[in-house]
MARSELO-63469 format. One record per residue (C-alpha): x, y, z; residue number from 1; chain. Coordinates in steps of 0.05 Angstrom, whole numbers. Example, Ala and Ser with C-alpha at 12.3 -4.5 7.8 and 13.67 -1.06 7.14 Angstrom:
<zanus>
<zanu x="246" y="-90" z="156" dodren="1" bator="A"/>
<zanu x="273" y="-21" z="143" dodren="2" bator="A"/>
</zanus>
This chain:
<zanus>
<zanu x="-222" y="-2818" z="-718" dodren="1" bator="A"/>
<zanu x="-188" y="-2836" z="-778" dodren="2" bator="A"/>
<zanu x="-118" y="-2814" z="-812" dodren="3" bator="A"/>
<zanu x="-155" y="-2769" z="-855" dodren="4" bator="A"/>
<zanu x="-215" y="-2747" z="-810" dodren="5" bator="A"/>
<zanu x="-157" y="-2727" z="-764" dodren="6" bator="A"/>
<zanu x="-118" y="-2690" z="-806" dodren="7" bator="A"/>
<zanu x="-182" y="-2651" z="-825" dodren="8" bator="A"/>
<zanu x="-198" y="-2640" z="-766" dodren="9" bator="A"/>
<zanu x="-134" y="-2599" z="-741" dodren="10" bator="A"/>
<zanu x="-141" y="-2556" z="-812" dodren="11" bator="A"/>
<zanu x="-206" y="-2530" z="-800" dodren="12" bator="A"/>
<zanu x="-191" y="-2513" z="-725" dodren="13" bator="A"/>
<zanu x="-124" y="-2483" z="-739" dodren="14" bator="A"/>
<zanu x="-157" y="-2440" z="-807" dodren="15" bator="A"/>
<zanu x="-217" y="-2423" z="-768" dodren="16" bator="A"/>
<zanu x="-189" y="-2409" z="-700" dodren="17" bator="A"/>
<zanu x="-206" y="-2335" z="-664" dodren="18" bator="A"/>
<zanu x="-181" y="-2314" z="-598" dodren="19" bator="A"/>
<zanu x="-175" y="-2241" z="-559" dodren="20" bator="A"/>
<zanu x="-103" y="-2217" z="-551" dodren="21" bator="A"/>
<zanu x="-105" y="-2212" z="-487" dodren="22" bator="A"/>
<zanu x="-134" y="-2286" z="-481" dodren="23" bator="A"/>
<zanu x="-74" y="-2321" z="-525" dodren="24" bator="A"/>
<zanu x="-28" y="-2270" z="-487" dodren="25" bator="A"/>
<zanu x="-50" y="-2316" z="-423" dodren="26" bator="A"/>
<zanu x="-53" y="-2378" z="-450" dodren="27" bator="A"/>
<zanu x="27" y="-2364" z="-468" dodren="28" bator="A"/>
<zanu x="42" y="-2340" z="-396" dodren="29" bator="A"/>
<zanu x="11" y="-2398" z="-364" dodren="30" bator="A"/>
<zanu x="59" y="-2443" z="-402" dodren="31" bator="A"/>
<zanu x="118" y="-2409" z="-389" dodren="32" bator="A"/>
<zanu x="98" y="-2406" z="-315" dodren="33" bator="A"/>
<zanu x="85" y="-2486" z="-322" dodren="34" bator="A"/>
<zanu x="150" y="-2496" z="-352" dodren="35" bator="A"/>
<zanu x="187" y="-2461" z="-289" dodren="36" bator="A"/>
<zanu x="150" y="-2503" z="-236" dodren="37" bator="A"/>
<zanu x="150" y="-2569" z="-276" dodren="38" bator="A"/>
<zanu x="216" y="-2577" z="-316" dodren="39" bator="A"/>
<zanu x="278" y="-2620" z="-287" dodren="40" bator="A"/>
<zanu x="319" y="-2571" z="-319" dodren="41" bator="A"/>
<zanu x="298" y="-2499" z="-332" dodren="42" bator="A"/>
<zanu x="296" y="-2475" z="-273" dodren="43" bator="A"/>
<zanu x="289" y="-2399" z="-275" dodren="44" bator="A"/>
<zanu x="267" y="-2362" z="-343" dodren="45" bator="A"/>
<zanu x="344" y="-2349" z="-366" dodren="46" bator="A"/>
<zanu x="358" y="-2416" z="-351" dodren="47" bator="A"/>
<zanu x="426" y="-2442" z="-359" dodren="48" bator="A"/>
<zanu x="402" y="-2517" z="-375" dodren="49" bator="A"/>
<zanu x="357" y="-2543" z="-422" dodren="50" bator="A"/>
<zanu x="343" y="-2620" z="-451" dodren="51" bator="A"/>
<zanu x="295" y="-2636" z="-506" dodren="52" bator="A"/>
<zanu x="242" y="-2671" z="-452" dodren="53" bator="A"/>
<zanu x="235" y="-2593" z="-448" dodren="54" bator="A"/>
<zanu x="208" y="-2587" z="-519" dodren="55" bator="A"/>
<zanu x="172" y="-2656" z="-519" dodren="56" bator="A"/>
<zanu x="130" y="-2620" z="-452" dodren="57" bator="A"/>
<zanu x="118" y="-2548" z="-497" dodren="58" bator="A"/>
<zanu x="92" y="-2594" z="-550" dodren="59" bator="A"/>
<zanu x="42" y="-2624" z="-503" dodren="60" bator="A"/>
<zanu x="21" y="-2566" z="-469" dodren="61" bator="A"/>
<zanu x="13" y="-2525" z="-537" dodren="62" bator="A"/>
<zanu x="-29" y="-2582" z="-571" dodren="63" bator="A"/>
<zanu x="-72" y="-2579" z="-515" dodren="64" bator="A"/>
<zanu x="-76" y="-2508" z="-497" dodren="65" bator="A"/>
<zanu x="-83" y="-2487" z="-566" dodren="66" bator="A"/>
<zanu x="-113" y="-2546" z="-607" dodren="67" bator="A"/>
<zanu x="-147" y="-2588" z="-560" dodren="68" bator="A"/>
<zanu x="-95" y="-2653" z="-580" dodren="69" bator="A"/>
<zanu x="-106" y="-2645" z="-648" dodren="70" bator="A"/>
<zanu x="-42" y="-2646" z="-673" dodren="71" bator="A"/>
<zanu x="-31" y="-2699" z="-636" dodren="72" bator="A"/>
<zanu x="-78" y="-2740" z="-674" dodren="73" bator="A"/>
<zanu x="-56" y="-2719" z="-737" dodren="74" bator="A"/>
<zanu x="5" y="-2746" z="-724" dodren="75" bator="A"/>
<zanu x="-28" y="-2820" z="-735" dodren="76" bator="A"/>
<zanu x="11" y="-2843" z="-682" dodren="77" bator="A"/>
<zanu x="80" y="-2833" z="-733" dodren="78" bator="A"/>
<zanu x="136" y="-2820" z="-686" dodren="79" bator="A"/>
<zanu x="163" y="-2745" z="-666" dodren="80" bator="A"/>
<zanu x="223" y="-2728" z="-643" dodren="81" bator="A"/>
<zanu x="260" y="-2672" z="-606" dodren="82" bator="A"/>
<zanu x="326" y="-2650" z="-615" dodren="83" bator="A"/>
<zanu x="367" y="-2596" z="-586" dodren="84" bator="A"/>
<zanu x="423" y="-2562" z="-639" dodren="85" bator="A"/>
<zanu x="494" y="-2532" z="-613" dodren="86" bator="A"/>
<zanu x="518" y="-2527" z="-681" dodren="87" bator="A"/>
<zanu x="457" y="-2469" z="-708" dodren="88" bator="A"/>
<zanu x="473" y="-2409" z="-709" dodren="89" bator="A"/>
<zanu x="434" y="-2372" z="-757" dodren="90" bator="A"/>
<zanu x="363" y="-2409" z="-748" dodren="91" bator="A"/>
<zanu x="327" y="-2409" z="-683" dodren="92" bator="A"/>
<zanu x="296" y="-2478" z="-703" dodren="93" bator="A"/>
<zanu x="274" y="-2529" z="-754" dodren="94" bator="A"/>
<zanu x="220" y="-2577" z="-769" dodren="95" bator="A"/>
<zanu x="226" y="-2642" z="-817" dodren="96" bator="A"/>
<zanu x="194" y="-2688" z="-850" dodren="97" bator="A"/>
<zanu x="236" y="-2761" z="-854" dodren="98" bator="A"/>
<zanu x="218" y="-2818" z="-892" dodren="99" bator="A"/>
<zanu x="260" y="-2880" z="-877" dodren="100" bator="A"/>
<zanu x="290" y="-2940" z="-914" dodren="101" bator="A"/>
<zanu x="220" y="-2975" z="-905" dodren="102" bator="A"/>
<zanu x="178" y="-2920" z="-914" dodren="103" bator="A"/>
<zanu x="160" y="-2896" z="-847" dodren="104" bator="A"/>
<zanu x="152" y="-2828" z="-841" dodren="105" bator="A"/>
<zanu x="170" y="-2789" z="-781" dodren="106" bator="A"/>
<zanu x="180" y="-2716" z="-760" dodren="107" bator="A"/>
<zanu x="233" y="-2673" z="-716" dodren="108" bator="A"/>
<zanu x="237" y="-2608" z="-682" dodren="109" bator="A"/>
<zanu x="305" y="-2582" z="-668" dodren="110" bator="A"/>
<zanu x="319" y="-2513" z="-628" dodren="111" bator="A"/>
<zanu x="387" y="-2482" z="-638" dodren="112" bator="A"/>
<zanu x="406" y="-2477" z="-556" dodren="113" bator="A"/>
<zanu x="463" y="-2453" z="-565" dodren="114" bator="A"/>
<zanu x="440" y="-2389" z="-604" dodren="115" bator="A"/>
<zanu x="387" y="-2385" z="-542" dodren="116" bator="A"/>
<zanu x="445" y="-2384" z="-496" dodren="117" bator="A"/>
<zanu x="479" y="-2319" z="-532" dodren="118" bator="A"/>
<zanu x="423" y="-2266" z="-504" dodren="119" bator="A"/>
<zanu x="398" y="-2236" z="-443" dodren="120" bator="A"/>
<zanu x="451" y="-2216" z="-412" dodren="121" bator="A"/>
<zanu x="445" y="-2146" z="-366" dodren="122" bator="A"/>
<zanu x="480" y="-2106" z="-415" dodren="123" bator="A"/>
<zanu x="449" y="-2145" z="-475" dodren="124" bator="A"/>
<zanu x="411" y="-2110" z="-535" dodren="125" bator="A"/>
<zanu x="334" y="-2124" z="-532" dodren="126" bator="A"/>
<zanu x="312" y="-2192" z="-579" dodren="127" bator="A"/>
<zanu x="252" y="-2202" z="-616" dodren="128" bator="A"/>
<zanu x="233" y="-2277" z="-629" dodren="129" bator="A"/>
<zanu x="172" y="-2268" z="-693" dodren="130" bator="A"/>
<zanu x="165" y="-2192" z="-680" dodren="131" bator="A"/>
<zanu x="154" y="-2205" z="-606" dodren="132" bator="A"/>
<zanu x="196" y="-2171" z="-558" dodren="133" bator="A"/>
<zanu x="222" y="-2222" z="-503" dodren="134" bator="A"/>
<zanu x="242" y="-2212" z="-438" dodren="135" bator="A"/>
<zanu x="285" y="-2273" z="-424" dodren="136" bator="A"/>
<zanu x="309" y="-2341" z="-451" dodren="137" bator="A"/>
<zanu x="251" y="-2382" z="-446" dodren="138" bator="A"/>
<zanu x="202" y="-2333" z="-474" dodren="139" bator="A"/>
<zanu x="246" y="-2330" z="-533" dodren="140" bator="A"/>
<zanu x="243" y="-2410" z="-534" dodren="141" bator="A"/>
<zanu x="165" y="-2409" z="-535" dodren="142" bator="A"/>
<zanu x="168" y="-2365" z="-586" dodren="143" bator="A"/>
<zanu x="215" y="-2402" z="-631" dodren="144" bator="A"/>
<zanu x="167" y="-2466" z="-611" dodren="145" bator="A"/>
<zanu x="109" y="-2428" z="-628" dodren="146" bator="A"/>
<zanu x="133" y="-2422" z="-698" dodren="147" bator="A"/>
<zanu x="162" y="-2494" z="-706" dodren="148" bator="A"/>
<zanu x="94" y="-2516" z="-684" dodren="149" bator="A"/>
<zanu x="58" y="-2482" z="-746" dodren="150" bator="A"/>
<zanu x="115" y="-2514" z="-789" dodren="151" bator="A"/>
<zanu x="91" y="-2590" z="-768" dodren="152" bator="A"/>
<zanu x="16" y="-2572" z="-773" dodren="153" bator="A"/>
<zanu x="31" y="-2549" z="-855" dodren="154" bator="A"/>
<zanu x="65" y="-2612" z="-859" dodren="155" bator="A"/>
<zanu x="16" y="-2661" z="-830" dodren="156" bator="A"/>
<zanu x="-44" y="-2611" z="-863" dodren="157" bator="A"/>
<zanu x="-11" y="-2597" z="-926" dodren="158" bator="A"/>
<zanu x="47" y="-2637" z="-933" dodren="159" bator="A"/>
<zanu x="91" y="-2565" z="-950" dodren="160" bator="A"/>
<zanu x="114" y="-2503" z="-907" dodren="161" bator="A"/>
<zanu x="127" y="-2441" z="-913" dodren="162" bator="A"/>
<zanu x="145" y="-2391" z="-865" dodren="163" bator="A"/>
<zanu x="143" y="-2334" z="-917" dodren="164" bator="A"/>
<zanu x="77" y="-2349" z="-942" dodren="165" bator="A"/>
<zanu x="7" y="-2322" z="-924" dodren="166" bator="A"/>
<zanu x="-20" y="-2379" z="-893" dodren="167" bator="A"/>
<zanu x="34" y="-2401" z="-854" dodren="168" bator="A"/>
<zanu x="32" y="-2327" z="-826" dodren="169" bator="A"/>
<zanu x="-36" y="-2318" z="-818" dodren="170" bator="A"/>
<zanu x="-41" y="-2383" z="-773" dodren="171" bator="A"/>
<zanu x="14" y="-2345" z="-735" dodren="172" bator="A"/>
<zanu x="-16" y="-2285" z="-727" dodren="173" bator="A"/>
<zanu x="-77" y="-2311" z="-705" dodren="174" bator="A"/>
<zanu x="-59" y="-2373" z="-654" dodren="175" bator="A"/>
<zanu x="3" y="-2333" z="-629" dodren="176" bator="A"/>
<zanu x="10" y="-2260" z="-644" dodren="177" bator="A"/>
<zanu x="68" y="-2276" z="-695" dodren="178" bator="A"/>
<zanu x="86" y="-2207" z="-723" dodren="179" bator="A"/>
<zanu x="145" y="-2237" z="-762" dodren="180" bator="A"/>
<zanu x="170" y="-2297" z="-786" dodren="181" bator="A"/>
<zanu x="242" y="-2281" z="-757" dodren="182" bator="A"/>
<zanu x="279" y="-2265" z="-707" dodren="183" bator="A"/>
<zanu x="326" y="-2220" z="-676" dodren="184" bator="A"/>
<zanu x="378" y="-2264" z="-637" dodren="185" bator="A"/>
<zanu x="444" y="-2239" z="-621" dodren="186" bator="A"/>
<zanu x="491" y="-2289" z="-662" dodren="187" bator="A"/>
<zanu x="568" y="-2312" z="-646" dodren="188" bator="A"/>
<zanu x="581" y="-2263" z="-709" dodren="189" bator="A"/>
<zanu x="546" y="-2211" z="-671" dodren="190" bator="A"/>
<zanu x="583" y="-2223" z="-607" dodren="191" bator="A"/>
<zanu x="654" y="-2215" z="-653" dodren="192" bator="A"/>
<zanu x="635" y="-2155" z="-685" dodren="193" bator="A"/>
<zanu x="632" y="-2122" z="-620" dodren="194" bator="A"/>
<zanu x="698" y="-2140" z="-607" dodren="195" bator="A"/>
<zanu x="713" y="-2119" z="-671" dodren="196" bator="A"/>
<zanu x="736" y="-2186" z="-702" dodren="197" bator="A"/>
<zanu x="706" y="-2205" z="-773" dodren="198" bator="A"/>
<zanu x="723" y="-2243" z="-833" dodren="199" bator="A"/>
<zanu x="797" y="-2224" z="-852" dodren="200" bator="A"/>
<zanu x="816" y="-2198" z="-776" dodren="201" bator="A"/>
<zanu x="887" y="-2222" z="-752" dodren="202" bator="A"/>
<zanu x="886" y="-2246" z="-700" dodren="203" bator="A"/>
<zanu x="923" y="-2284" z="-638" dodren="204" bator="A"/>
<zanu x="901" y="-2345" z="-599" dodren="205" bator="A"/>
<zanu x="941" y="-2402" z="-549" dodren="206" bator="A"/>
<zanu x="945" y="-2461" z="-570" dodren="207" bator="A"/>
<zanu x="991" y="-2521" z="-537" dodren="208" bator="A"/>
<zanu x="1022" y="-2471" z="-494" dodren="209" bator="A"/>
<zanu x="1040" y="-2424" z="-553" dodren="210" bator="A"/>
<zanu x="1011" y="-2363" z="-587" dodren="211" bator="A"/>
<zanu x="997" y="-2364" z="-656" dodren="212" bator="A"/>
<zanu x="981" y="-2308" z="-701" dodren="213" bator="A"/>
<zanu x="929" y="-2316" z="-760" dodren="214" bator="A"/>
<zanu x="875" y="-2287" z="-803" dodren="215" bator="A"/>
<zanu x="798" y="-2300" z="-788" dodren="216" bator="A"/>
<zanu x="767" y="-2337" z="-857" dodren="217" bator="A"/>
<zanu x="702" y="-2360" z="-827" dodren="218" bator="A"/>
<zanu x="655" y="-2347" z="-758" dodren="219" bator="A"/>
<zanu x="604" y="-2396" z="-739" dodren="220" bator="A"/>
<zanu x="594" y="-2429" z="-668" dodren="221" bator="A"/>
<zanu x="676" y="-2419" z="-673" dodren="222" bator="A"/>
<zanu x="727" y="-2378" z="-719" dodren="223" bator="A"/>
<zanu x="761" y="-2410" z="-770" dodren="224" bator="A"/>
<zanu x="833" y="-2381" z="-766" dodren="225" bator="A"/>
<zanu x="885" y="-2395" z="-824" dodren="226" bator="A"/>
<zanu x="953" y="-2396" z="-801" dodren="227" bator="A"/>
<zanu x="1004" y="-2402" z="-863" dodren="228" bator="A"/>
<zanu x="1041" y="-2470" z="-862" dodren="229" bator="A"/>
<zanu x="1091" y="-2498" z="-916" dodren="230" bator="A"/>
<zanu x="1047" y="-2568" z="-903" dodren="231" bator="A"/>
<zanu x="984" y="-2532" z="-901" dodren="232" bator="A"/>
<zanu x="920" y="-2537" z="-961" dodren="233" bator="A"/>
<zanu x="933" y="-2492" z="-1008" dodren="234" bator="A"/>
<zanu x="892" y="-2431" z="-1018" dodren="235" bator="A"/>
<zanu x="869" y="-2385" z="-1089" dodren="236" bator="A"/>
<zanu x="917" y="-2333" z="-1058" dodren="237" bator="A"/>
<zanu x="969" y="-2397" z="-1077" dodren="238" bator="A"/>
<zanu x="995" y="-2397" z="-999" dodren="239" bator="A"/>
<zanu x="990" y="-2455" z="-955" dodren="240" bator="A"/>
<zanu x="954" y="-2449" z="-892" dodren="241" bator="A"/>
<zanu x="930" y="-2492" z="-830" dodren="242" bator="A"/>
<zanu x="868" y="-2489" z="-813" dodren="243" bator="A"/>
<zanu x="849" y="-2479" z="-723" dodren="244" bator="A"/>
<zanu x="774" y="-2474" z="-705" dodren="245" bator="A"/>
<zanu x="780" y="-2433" z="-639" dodren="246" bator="A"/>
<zanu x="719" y="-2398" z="-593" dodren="247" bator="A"/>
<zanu x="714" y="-2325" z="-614" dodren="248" bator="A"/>
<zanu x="727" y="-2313" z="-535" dodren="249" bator="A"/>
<zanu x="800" y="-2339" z="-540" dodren="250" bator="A"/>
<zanu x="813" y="-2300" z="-594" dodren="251" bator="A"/>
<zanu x="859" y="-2238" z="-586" dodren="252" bator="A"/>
<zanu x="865" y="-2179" z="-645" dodren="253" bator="A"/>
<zanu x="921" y="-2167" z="-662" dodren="254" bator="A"/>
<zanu x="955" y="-2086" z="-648" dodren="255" bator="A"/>
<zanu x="934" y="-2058" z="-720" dodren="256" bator="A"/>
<zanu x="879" y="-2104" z="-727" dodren="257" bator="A"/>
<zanu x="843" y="-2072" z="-655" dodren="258" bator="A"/>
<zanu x="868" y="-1994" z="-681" dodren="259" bator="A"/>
<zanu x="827" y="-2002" z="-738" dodren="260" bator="A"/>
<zanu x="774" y="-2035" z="-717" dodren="261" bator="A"/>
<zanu x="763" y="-1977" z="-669" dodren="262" bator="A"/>
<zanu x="776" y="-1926" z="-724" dodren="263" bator="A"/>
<zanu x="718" y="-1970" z="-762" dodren="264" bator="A"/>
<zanu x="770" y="-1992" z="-818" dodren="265" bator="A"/>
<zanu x="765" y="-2058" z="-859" dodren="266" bator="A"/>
</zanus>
């Protein structure tokens, strides 16, 4: 088959592709079963470990359950690579496109773990992965896989992708159920909010044996805490601060800070 046969191929099966609900609904349970009895590392369905030999075995098993090694073809033999992200924390994944120095072109699929690893606790708000409702962590990984997986077929079909538009959806919809192109995670920022620290909270924290107080500027995988300092950058309020990245669970409010948080004050 050649580049372009191949390529062909994988765009009329993917645009023409019809399956019963309950048949794809199946198909996506027998891989997550799979997963469980085959992977080194995930162990139970909130698993606790994860490495992106993971991924590389949910590409295989979704290019063949769902089209028949096509996108494996397509692919030309260019190289793809896996990747596993404890920095995102907004997006549950990515897809790319690379061209090198010398032209080759290869392609990447990162999943944000550590975003994975917020949810599904007992007392835990229910998440939606793409308008589907998912019962534990690696559902919500198939999901966010699923969706990746549509992002490298535009690419290798079309060359572009986009979540937001109607093909892109309607390939969804059809090969996976997709009833969104989002998601419903619960986010570091979420997990702060409940404890009722946000951008401009003071707050305390430890740090070489000794408490500090400061004022929350930023929350990402950690909080970025200014703590005034005559050496510090200075800041457009004309004060000098220091800047201490610290986990949102080592972070204390501060008295006033928790009373109005709980009265639902800025």
């Amino acid at each position: 088959m050649t580049p372009a046969s191949a390529r062909a191929a994988l765009a009329d099966a993917v645009l023409s592709f019809q399956s019963p609900d309950d048949a794809i609904q199946r198909r996506v349970r027998e891989i997550h079963q799979r997963v469980l009895q085959h992977s080194q590392y995930i162990r139970t369905a909130n698993y606790t470990r994860i490495h992106p030999q993971d991924l590389e075995w949910l590409f295989a098993s979704y290019d063949k359950v769902f089209f028949a090694g096509l996108c494996r073809s397509a692919l030309e033999g260019r190289r793809l690579h896996f990747r596993l992200s404890a920095r995102m924390t907004k997006a549950g994944g990515t897809t790319a496109r690379y061209v090198t120095a010398l032209g080759e072109t290869f392609y990447e699929i990162t999943v944000a773990s550590s975003l994975l690893y917020e949810g599904f606790g007992a007392a835990d708000r229910q998440i939606t992965v793409c308008g589907l409702e998912c019962a534990d962590r690696l559902e919500a990984l198939q999901h966010i896989f699923e969706h990746e997986m549509v992002h490298l077929i535009e690419q290798l079909c079309w060359q572009t992708s986009n979540c937001a538009a109607p093909r892109f959806q309607d390939i969804a919809r059809r090969h996976f159920l997709h009833r969104a192109h989002t998601h419903k995670l619960i986010t570091r920022r979420e997990r702060a909010a409940e404890s009722g620290i946000r951008p401009g909270s003071r707050v305390s924290f430890v740090f070489e044996g000794r408490s500090i107080n400061g004022q929350v500027n930023r929350l990402t995988k950690r909080a970025t805490v200014l703590v005034e300092d005559p050496e510090g950058e200075r800041f457009s309020d004309g004060r000098r601060y220091r800047k201490y990245y610290v986990p949102i669970a080592h972070l204390e409010l501060l008295p006033d800070a928790a009373r109005a948080a709980q009265e639902g004050k800025p």
